[in-house]
C-alpha positions, 0 to 999 in steps of 0.5 A: 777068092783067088786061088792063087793068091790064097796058096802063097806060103806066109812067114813072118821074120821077127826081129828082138833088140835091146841094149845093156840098160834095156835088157833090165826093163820092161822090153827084154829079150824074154819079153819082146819074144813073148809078144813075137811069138803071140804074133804068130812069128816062129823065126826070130833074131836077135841081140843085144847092141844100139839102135843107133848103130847101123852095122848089127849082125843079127838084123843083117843076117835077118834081112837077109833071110826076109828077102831070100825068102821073098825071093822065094816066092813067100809072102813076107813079114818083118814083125818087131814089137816096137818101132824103135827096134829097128832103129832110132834114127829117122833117116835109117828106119826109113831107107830100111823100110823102103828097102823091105818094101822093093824086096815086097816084104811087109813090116809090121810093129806090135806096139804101135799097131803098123802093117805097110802091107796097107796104105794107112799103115804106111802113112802112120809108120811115117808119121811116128817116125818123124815125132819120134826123130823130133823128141830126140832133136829136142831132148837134145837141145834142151841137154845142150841148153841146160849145159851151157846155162850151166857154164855161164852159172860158173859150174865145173862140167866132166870128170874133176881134173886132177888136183896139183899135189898129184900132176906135180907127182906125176911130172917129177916120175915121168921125168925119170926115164928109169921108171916107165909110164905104166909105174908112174901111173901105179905109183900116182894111182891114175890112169897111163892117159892121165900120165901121157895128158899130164906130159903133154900139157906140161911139154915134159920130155923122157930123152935122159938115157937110162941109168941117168936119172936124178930122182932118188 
């Protein structure tokens, strides 16, 4: 056995996401750091945002640390329970692996059974992280898909616009410079951007001087 090898300080770092309709389900906050904790991983962060947002605080500030203590000459290991924890997008899950790997910090998933401390689990990572970029591209597509069928079919998409008693409401207040965008929109019970997209498609404008409205 190499002594010097066997007196190296071993921490492992666990990472805990969810988003607003995640923390309901099966991999809450409570859940993930259950499973972190069985892992033998005592220092975890954590916070509540999308994996497809690149700039989250807590990951930061947990990478940070990795590589401090890397630095420091620990034995590191980033631990999440699923791989989509650290992101849900191919391109980035990669860079940040890759980055973890030159500041020799070794990545571990729970869920997916991965440890780049290996070969093999290099190659898996990589491999799940490609199907995992393909569901998404095809979910997508056949969204895109099933909306434009949908057009062609004659079907009205979005939010319904609205009806013409009320933009024809909408455009006789705003036209009376006495009354300002925020009662327009009180008094028509819309929202002040339907107000300003209503003036706008109507080319409607409120240069009247005050005092010189026509409505009664």
């Amino acid at each position: 056995m190499n002594v010097e090898s066997s007196c190296v300080k071993k921490i492992a770092i666990g990472y805990v996401r969810v988003s607003t309709i995640e923390d309901r389900q099966k991999l809450g906050f409570e859940a993930q750091k259950r499973i972190l904790s069985d892992n033998k991983v005592t220092k975890i962060y954590s916070e509540k945002i999308s994996g497809r947002k690149d700039n989250r605080p807590e990951f930061i500030k947990a990478i940070r640390y990795a590589k401090s203590m890397s630095k420091k000459g620990y034995s590191v290991t980033f631990t999440v329970v699923k791989l989509d924890r650290v992101s849900r997008k191919m391109s980035a899950l990669l860079n940040i692996l890759e980055d973890l790997k030159a500041n020799k910090i070794a990545f571990k998933s729970v869920t997916e059974n991965i440890d780049t401390s290996s070969a093999a689990g290099i190659l898996m990572m990589q491999l799940l992280a490609m199907f995992s970029e393909f569901e998404v591209n095809t979910l997508r597509t056949r969204t895109k898909e099933a909306l434009h069928q949908a057009r062609l079919d004659g079907k009205i998409l979005g939010r319904p616009g609205l009806d013409m008693e009320t933009q024809n409401k909408i455009e006789e207040y705003y036209r009376n410079p006495d009354i300002t965008v925020k009662e327009v929109a009180l008094k028509c019970d819309v929202s002040e951007r339907s107000v300003y997209r209503i003036a706008k498609d109507r080319n409607l404008s409120r240069t009247f001087k005050k005092g010189s409205s026509f409505i009664e």
